[in-house]
BALOBA-1460 file (C-alpha; in Angstrom, 3 decimals):
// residues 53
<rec num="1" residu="x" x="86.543" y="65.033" z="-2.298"/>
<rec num="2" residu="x" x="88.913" y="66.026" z="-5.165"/>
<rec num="3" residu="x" x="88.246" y="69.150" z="-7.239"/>
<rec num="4" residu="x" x="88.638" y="68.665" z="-10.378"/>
<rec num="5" residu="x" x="91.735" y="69.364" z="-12.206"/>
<rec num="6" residu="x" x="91.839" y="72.372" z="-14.638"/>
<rec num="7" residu="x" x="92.116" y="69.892" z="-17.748"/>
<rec num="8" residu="x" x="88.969" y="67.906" z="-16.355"/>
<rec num="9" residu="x" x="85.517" y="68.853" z="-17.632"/>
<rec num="10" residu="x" x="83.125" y="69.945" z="-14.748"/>
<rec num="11" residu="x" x="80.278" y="67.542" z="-14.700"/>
<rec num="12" residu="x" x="77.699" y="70.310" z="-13.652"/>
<rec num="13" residu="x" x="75.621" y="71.727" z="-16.570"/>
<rec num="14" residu="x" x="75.568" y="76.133" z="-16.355"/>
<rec num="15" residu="x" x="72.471" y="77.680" z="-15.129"/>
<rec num="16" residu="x" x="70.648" y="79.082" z="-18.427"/>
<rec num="17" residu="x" x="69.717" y="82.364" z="-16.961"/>
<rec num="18" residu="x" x="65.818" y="82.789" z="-16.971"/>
<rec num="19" residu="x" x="64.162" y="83.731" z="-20.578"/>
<rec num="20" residu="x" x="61.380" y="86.521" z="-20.717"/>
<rec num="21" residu="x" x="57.875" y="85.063" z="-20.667"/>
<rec num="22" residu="x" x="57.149" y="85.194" z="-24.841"/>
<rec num="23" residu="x" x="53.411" y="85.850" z="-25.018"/>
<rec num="24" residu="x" x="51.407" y="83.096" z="-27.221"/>
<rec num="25" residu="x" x="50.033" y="84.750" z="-30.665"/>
<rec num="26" residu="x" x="50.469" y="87.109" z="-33.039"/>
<rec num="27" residu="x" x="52.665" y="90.407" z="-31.645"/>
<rec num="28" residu="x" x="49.931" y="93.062" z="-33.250"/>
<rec num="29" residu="x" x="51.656" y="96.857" z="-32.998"/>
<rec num="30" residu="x" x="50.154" y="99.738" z="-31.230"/>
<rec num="31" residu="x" x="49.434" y="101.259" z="-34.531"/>
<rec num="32" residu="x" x="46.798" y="98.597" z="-35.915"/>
<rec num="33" residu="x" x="45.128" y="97.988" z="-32.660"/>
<rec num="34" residu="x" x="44.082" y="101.701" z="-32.735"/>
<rec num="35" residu="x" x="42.948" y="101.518" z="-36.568"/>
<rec num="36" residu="x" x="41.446" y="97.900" z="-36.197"/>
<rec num="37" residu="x" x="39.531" y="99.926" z="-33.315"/>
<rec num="38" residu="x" x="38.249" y="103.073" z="-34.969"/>
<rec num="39" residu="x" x="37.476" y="100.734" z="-37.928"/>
<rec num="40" residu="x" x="34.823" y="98.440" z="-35.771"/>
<rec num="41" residu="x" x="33.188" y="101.953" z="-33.706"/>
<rec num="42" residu="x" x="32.881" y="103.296" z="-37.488"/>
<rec num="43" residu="x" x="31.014" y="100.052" z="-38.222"/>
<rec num="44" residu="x" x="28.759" y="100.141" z="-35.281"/>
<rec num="45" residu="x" x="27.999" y="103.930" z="-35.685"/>
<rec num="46" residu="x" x="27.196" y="103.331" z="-39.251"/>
<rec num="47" residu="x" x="24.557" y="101.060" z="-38.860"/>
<rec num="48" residu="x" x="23.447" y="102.640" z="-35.537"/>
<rec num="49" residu="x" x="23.165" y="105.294" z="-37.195"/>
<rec num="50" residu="x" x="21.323" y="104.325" z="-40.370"/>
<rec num="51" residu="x" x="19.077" y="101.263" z="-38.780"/>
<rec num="52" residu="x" x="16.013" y="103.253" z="-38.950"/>
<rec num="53" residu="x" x="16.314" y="103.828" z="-42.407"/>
């Protein structure tokens, strides 16, 4: 078999190299899961709290 010449295009495609997994959804920062958090235990305490009322 002939190699091909250096003004001949190679017929082979490149590997793509392998891209990180993305993860589906919205990216949601450390930040806002911690105050999204605090915000529902403050909701349940409140109304644990103040059920009996």
């Amino acid at each position: 078999m002939e190699s091909p010449g250096p003004d001949q295009e190679r017929t082979e495609k490149p590997k793509l190299q392998s891209l990180p997994e993305e993860r589906s959804g919205a990216q949601i920062s450390l930040t806002r899961k911690i105050i999204i958090g605090l915000f529902i235990v403050g909701y349940w305490v409140f109304f644990y709290w103040f059920r009996g009322s």
